[in-house]
N, CA and C atoms as an extended XYZ file, in Angstrom:
537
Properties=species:S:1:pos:R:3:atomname:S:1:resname:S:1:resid:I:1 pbc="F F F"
N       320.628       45.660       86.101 N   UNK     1
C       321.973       45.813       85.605 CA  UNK     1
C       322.710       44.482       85.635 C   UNK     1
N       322.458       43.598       86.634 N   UNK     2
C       323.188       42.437       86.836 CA  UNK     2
C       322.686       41.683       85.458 C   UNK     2
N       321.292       41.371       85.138 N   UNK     3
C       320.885       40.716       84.369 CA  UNK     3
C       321.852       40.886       83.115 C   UNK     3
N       321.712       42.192       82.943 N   UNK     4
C       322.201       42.658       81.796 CA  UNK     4
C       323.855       42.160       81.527 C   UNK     4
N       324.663       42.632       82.535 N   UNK     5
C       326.582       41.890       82.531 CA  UNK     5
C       326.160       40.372       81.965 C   UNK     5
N       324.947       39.245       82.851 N   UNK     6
C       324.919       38.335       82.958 CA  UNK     6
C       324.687       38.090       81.408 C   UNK     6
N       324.057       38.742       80.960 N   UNK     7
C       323.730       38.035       79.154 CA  UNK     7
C       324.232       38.483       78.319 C   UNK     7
N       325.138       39.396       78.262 N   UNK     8
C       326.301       40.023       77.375 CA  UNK     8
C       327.328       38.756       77.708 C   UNK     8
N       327.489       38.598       78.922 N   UNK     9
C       328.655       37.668       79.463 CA  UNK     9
C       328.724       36.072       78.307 C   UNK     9
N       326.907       35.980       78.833 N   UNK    10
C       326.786       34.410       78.155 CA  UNK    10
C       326.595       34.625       76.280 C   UNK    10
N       326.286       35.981       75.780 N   UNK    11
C       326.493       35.900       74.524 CA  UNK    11
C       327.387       35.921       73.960 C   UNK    11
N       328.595       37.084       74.756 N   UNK    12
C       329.332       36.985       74.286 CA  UNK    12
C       330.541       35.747       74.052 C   UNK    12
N       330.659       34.854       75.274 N   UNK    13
C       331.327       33.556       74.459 CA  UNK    13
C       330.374       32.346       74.284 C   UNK    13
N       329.094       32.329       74.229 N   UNK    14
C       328.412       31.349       73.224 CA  UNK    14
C       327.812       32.073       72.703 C   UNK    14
N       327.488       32.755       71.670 N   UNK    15
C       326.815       33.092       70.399 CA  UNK    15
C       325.552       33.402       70.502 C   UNK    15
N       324.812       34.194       69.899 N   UNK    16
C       323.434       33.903       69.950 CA  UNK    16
C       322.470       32.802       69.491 C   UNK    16
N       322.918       32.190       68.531 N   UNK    17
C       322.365       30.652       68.452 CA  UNK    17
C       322.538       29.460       69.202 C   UNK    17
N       323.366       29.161       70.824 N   UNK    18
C       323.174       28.169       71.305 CA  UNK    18
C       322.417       28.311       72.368 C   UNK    18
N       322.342       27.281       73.572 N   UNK    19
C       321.581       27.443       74.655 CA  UNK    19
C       322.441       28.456       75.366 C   UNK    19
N       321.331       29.429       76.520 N   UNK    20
C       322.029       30.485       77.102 CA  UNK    20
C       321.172       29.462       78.557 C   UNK    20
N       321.091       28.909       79.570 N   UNK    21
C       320.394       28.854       80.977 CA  UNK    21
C       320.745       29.960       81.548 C   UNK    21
N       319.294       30.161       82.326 N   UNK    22
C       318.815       30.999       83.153 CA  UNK    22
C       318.645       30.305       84.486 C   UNK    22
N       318.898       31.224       85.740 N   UNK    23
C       318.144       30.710       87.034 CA  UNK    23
C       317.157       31.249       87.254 C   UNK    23
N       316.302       29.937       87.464 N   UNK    24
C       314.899       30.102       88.247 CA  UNK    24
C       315.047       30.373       89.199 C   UNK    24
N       315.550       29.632       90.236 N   UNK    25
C       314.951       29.806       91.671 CA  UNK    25
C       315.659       28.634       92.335 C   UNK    25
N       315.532       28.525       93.755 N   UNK    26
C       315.824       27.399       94.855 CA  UNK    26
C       314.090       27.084       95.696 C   UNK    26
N       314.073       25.633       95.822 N   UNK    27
C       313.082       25.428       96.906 CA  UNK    27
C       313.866       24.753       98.321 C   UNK    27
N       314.215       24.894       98.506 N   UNK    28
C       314.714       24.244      100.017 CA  UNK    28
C       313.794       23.676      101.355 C   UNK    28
N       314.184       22.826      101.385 N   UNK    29
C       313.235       21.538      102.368 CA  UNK    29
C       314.104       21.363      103.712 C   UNK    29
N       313.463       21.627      105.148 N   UNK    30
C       314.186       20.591      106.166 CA  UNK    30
C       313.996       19.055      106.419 C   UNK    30
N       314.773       18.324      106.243 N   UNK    31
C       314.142       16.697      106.348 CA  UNK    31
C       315.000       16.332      107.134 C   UNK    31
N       314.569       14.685      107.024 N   UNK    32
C       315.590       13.838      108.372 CA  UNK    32
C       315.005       13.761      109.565 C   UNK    32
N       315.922       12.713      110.387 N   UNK    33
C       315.566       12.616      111.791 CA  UNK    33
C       316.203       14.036      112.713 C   UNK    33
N       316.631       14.537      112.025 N   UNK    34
C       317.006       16.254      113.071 CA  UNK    34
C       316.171       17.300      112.538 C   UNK    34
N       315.126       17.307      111.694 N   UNK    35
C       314.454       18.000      111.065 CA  UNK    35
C       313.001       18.044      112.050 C   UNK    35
N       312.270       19.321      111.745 N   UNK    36
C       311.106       19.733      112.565 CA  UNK    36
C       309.910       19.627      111.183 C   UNK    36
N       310.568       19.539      110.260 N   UNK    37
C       309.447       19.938      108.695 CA  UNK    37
C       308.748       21.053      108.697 C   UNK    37
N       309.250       22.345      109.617 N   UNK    38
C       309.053       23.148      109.759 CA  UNK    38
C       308.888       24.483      108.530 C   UNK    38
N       309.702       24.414      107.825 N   UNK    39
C       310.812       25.397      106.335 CA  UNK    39
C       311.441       26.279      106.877 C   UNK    39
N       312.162       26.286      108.688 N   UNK    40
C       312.720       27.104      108.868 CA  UNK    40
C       314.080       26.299      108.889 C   UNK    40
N       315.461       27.282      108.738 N   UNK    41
C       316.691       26.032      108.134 CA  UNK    41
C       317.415       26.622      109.648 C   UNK    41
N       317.329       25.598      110.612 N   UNK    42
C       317.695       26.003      112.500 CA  UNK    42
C       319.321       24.743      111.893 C   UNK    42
N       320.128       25.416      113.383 N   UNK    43
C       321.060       24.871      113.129 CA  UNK    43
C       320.976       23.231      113.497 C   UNK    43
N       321.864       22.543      113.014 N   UNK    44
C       321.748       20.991      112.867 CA  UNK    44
C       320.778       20.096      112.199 C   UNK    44
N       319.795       21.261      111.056 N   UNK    45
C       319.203       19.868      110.067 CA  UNK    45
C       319.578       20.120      109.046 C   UNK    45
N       319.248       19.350      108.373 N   UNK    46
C       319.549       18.824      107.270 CA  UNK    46
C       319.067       19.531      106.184 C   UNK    46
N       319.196       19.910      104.959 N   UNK    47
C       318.494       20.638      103.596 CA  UNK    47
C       318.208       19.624      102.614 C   UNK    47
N       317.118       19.951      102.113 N   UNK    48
C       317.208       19.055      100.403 CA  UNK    48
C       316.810       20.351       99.736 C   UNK    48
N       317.304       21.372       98.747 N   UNK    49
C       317.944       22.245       97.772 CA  UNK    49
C       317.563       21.467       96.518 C   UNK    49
N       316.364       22.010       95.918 N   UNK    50
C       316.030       21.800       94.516 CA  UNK    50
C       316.581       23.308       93.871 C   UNK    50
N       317.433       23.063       92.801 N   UNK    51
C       317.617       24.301       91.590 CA  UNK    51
C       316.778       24.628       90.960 C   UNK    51
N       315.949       25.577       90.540 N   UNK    52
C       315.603       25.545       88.935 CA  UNK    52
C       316.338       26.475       88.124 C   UNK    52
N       316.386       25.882       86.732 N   UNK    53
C       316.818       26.702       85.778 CA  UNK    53
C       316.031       26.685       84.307 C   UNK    53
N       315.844       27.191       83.337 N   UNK    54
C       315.368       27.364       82.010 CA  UNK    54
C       316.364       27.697       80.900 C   UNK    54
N       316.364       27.597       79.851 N   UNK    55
C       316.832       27.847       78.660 CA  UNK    55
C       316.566       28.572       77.904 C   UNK    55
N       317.134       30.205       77.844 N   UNK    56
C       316.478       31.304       77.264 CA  UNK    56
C       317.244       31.144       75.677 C   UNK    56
N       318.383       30.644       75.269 N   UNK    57
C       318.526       30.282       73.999 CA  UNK    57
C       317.790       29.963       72.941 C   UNK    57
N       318.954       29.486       71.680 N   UNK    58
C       318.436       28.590       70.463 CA  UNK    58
C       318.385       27.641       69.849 C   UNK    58
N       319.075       26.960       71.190 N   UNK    59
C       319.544       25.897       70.474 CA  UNK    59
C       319.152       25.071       72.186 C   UNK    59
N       318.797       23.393       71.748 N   UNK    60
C       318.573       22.647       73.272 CA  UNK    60
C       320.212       22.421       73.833 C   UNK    60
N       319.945       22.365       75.017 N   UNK    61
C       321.221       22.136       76.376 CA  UNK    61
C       321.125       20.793       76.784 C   UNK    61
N       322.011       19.706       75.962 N   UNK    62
C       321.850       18.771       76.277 CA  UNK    62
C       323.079       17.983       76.744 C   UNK    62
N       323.100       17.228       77.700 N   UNK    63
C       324.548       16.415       78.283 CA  UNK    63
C       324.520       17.657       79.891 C   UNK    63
N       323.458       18.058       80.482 N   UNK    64
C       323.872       19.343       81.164 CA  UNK    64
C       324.259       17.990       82.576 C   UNK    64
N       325.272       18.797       83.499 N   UNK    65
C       325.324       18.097       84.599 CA  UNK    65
C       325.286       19.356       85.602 C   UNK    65
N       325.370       18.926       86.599 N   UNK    66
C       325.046       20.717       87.911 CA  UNK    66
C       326.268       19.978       88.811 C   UNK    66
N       326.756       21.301       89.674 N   UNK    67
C       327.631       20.982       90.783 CA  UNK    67
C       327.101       22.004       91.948 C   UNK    67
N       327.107       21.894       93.006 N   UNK    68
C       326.802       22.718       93.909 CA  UNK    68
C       328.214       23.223       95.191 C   UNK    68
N       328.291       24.268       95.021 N   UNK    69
C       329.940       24.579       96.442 CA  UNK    69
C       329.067       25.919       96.961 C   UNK    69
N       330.139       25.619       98.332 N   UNK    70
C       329.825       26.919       98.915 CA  UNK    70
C       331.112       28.100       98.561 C   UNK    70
N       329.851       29.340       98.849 N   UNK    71
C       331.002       30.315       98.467 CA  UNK    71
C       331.370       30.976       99.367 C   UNK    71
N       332.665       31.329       98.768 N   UNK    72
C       333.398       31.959       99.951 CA  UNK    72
C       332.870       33.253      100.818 C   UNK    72
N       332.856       32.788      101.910 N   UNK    73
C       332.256       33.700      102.934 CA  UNK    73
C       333.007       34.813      103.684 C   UNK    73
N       334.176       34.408      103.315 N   UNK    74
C       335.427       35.629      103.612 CA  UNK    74
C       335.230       35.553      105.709 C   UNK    74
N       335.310       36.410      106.435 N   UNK    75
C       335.266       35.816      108.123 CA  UNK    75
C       333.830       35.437      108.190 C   UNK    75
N       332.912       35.379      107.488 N   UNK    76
C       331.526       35.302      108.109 CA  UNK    76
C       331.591       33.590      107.407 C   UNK    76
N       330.966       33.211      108.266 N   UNK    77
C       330.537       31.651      107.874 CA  UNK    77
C       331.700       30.846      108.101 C   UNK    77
N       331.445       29.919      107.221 N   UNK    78
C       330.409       28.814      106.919 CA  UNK    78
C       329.511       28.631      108.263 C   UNK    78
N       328.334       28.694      107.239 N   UNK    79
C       326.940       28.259      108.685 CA  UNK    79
C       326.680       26.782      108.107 C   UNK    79
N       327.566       26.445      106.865 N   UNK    80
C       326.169       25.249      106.188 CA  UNK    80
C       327.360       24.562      105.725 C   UNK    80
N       327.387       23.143      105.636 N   UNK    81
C       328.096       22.240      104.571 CA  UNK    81
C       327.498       21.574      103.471 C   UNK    81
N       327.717       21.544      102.469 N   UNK    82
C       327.421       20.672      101.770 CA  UNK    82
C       327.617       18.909      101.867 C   UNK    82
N       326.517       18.286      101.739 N   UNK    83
C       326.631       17.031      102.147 CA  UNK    83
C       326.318       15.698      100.771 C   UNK    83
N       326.086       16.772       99.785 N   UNK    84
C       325.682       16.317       98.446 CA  UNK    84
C       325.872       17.046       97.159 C   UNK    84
N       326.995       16.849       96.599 N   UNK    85
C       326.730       18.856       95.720 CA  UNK    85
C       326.577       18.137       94.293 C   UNK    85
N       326.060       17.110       94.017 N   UNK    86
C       325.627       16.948       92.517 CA  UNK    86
C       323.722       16.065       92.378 C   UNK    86
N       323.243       15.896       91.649 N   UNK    87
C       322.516       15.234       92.008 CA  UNK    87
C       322.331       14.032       90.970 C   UNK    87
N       323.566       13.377       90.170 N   UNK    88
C       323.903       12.305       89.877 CA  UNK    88
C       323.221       12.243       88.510 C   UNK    88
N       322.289       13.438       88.094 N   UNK    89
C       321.591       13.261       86.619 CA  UNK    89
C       322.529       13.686       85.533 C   UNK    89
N       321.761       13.756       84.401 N   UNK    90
C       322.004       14.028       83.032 CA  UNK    90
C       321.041       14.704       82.028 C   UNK    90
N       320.820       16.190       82.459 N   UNK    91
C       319.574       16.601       82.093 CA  UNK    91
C       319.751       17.177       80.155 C   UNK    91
N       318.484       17.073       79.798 N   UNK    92
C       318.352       17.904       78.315 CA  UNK    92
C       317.811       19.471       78.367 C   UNK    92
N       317.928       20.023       78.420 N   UNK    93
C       316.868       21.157       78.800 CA  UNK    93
C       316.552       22.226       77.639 C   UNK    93
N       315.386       22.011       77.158 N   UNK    94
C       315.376       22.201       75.992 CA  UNK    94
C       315.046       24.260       75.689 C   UNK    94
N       314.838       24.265       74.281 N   UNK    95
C       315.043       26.178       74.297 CA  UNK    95
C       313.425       26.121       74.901 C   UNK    95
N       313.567       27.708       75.598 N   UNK    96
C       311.553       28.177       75.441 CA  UNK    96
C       311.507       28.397       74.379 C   UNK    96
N       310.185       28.185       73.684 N   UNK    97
C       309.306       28.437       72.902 CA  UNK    97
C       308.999       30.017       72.484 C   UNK    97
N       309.342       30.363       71.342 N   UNK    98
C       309.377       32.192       71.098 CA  UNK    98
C       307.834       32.311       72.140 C   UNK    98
N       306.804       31.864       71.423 N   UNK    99
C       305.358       32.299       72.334 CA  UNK    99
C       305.992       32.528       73.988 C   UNK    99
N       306.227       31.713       74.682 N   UNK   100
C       306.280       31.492       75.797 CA  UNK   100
C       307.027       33.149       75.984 C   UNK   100
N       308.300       32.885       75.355 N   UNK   101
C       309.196       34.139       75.514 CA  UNK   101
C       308.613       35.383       75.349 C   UNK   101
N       307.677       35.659       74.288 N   UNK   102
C       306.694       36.950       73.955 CA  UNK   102
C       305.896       37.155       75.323 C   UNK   102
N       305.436       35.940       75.860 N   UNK   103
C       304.474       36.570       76.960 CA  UNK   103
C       305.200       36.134       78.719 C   UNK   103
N       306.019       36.253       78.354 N   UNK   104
C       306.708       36.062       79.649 CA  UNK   104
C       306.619       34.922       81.017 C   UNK   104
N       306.015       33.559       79.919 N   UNK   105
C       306.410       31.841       80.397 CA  UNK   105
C       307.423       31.669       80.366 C   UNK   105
N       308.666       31.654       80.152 N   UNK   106
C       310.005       31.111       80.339 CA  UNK   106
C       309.774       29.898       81.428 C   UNK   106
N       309.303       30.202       82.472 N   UNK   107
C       309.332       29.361       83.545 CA  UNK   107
C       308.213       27.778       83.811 C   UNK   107
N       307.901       28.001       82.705 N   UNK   108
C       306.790       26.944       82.331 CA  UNK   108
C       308.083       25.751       81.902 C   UNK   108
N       308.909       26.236       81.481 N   UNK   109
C       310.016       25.466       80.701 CA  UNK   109
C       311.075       25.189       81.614 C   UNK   109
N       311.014       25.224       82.512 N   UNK   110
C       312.177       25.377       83.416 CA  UNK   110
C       312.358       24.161       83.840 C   UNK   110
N       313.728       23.579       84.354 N   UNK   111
C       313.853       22.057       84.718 CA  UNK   111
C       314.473       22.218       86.338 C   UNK   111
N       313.819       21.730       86.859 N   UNK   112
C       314.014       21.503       88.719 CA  UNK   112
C       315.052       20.265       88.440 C   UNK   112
N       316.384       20.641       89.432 N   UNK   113
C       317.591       19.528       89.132 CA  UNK   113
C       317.234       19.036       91.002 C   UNK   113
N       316.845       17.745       91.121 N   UNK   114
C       316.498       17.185       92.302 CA  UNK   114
C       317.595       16.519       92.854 C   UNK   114
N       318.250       16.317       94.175 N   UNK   115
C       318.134       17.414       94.691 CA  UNK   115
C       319.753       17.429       95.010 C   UNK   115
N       320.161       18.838       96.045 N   UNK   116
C       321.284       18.971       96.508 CA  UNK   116
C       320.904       18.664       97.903 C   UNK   116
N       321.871       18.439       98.949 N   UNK   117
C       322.012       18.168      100.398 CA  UNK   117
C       322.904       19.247      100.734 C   UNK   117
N       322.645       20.101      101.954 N   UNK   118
C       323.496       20.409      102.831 CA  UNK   118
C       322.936       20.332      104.244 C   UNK   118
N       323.966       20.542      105.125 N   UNK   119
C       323.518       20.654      106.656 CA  UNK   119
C       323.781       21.892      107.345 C   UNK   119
N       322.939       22.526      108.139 N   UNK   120
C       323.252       23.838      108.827 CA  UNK   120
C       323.949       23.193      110.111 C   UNK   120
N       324.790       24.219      109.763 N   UNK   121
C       326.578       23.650      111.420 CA  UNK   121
C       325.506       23.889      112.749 C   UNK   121
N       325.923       23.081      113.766 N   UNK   122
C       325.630       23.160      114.818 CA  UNK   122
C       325.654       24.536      115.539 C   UNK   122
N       326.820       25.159      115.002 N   UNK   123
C       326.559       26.612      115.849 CA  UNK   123
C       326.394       27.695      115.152 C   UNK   123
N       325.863       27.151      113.827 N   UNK   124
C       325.130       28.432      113.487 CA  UNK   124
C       324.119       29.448      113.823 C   UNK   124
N       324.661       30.663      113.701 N   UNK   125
C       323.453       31.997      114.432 CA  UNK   125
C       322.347       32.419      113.673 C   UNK   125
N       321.522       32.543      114.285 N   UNK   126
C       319.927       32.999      113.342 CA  UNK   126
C       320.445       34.057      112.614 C   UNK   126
N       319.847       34.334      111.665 N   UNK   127
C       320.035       35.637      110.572 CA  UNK   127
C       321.401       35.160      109.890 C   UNK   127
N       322.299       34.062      109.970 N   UNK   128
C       323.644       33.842      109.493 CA  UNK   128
C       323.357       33.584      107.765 C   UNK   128
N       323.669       34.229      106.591 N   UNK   129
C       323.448       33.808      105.703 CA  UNK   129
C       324.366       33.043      104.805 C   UNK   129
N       324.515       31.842      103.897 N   UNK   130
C       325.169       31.206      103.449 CA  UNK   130
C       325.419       31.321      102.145 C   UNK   130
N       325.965       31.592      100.797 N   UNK   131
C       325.590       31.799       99.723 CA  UNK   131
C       326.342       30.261       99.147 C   UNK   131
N       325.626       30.110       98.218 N   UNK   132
C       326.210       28.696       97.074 CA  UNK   132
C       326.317       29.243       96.228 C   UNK   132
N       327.708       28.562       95.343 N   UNK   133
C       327.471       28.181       93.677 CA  UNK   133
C       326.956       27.499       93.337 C   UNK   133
N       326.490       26.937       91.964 N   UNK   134
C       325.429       26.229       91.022 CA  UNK   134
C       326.512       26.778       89.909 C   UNK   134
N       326.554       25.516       89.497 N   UNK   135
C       327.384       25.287       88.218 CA  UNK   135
C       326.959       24.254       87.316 C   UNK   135
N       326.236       24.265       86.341 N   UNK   136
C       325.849       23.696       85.386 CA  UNK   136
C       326.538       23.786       83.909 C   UNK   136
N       326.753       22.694       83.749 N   UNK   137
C       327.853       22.789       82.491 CA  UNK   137
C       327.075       21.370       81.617 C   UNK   137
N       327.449       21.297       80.115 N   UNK   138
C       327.323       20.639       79.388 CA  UNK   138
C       328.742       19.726       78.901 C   UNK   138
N       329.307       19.942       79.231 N   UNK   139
C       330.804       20.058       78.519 CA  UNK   139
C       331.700       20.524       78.070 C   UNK   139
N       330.761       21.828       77.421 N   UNK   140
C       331.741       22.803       76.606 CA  UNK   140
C       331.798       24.069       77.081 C   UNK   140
N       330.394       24.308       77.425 N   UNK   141
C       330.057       25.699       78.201 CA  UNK   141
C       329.651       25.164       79.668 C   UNK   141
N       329.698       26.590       80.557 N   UNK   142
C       329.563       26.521       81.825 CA  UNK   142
C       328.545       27.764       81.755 C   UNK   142
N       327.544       27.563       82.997 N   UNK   143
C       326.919       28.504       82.925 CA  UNK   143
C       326.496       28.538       85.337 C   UNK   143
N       327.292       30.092       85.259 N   UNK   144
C       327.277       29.634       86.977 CA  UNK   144
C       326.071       30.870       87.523 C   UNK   144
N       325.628       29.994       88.682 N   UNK   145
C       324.562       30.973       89.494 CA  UNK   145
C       324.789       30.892       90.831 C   UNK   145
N       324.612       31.777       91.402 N   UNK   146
C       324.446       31.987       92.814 CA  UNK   146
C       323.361       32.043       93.550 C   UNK   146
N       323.238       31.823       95.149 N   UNK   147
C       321.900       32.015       95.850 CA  UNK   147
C       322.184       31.606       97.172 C   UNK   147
N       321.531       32.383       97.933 N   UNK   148
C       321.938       32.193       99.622 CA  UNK   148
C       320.116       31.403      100.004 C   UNK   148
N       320.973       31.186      101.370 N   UNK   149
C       320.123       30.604      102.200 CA  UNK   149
C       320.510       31.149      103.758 C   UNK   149
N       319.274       31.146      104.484 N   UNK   150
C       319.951       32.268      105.812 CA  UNK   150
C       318.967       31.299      107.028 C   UNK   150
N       320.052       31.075      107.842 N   UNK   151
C       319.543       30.465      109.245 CA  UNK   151
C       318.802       31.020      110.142 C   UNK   151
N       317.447       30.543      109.735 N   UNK   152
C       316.167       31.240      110.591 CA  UNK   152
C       315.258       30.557      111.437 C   UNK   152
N       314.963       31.190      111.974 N   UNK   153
C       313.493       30.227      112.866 CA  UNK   153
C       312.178       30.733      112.185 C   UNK   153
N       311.529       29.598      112.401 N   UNK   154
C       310.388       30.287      111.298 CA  UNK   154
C       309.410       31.251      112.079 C   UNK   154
N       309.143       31.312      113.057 N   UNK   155
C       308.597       32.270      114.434 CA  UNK   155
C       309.268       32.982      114.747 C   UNK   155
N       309.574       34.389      115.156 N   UNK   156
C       310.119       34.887      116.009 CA  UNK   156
C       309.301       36.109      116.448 C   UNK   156
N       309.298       35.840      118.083 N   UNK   157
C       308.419       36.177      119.302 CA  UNK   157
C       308.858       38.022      119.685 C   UNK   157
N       308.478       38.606      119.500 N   UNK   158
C       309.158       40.168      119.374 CA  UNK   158
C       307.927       41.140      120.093 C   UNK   158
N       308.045       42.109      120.753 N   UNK   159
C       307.290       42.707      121.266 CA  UNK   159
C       307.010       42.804      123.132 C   UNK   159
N       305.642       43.049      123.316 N   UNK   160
C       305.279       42.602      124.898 CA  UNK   160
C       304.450       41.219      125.026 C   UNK   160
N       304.528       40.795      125.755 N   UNK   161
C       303.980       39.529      125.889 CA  UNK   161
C       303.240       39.855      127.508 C   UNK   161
N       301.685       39.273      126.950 N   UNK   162
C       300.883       39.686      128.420 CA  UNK   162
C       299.749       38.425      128.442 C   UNK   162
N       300.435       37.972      130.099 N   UNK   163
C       299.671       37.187      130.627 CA  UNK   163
C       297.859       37.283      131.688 C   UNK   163
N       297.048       36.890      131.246 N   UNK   164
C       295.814       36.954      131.715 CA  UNK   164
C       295.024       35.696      132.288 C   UNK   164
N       294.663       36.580      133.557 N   UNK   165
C       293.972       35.621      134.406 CA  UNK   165
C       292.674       34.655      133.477 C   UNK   165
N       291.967       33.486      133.733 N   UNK   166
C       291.045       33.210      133.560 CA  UNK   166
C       290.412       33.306      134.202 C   UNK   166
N       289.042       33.043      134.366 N   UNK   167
C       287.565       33.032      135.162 CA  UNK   167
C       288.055       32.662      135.895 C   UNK   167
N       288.217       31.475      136.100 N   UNK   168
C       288.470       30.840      137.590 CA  UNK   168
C       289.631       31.226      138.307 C   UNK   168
N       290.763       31.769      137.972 N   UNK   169
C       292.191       32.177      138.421 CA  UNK   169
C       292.871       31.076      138.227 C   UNK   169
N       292.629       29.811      137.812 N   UNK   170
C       293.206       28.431      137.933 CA  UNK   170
C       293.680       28.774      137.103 C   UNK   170
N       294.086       29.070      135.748 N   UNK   171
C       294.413       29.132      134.387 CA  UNK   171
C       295.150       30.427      134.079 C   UNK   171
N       296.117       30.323      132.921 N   UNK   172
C       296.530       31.413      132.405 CA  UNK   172
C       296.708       31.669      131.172 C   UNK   172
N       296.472       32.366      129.963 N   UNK   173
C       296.946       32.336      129.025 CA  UNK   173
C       297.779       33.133      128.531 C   UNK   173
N       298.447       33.220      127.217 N   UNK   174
C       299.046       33.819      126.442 CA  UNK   174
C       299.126       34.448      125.287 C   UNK   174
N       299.181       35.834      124.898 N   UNK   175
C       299.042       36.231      124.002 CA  UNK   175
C       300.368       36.682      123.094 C   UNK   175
N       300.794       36.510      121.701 N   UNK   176
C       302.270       36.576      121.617 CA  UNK   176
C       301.719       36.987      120.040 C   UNK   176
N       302.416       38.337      119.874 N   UNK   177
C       302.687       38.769      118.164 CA  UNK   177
C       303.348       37.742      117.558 C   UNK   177
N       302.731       37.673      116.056 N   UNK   178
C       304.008       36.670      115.588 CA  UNK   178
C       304.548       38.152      114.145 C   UNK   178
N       305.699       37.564      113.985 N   UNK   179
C       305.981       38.471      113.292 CA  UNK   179
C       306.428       37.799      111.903 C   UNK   179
């Protein structure tokens, strides 16, 4: 149903002959010297936030620029700041290809906007989720997306945990579900 508001929305004030973008997806990275390179986003590192998007239109999307904000979290949050919300390009992004569109490639076509920065706050709580805007505009049209990101550990230890003697009694090990 969402899809659906979403492309009535974009036909109805650009037309069916220009570019309509679509969101792909987010890849999100921990980096830096506070980073574990783990892919779990713990409080105090750092993000690098790749977008993707595609061009389900008819026309190419060219002059596109992106902005990245956080959205309003109403009492919950902010867990995350933004520390970078453009990524300084000037992309073309051209239409898919009817073939592609018949068999359901769209995403072969898709352009990764490299990258955005944010940082997870120091006292952010596990499970805390953050949502962004993504705003990509050409000039004339705007075309906005949303997408969260949620403060996790990439392990978490849940269950009984049982310790066992070794042969010798000198030793102990551990056995731990991962979930």
């Amino acid at each position: 149903m969402g899809t659906g508001l979403s492309q009535d929305f974009l036909l109805n004030n650009y037309g069916t002959n220009g570019p309509i973008l679509r969101f792909e997806g987010v890849s999100v990275y921990d980096y830096g010297m506070d980073a574990d390179y783990d892919g779990a986003f713990e409080p105090g590192e750092t993000l690098y936030i790749y977008a993707s998007v595609y061009n389900e239109g008819r026309a190419d999307a060219t002059n596109v620029t992106d902005l990245i904000a956080l959205a309003d979290m109403g009492a919950y949050g902010p867990f995350m700041q933004v520390t970078q919300a453009t990524t300084f390009t000037t992309n073309t992004i051209y239409m898919v290809p009817e073939w592609a569109r018949q068999y359901g490639y769209e995403y072969l076509y898709s352009v990764t906007l490299y990258y955005f920065e944010a940082t997870v706050n120091a006292d952010a709580v596990e499970g805390g989720k953050q949502r962004f805007w993504l705003t990509t505009t050409d000039g004339g049209r705007v075309w906005p997306f949303d997408f969260s990101i949620t403060v996790a550990s990439r392990y978490s230890i849940s269950g009984q945990v049982t310790y066992e003697a070794g042969p010798s009694r000198s030793w102990r090990s551990c056995r731990m579900g991962r979930s």
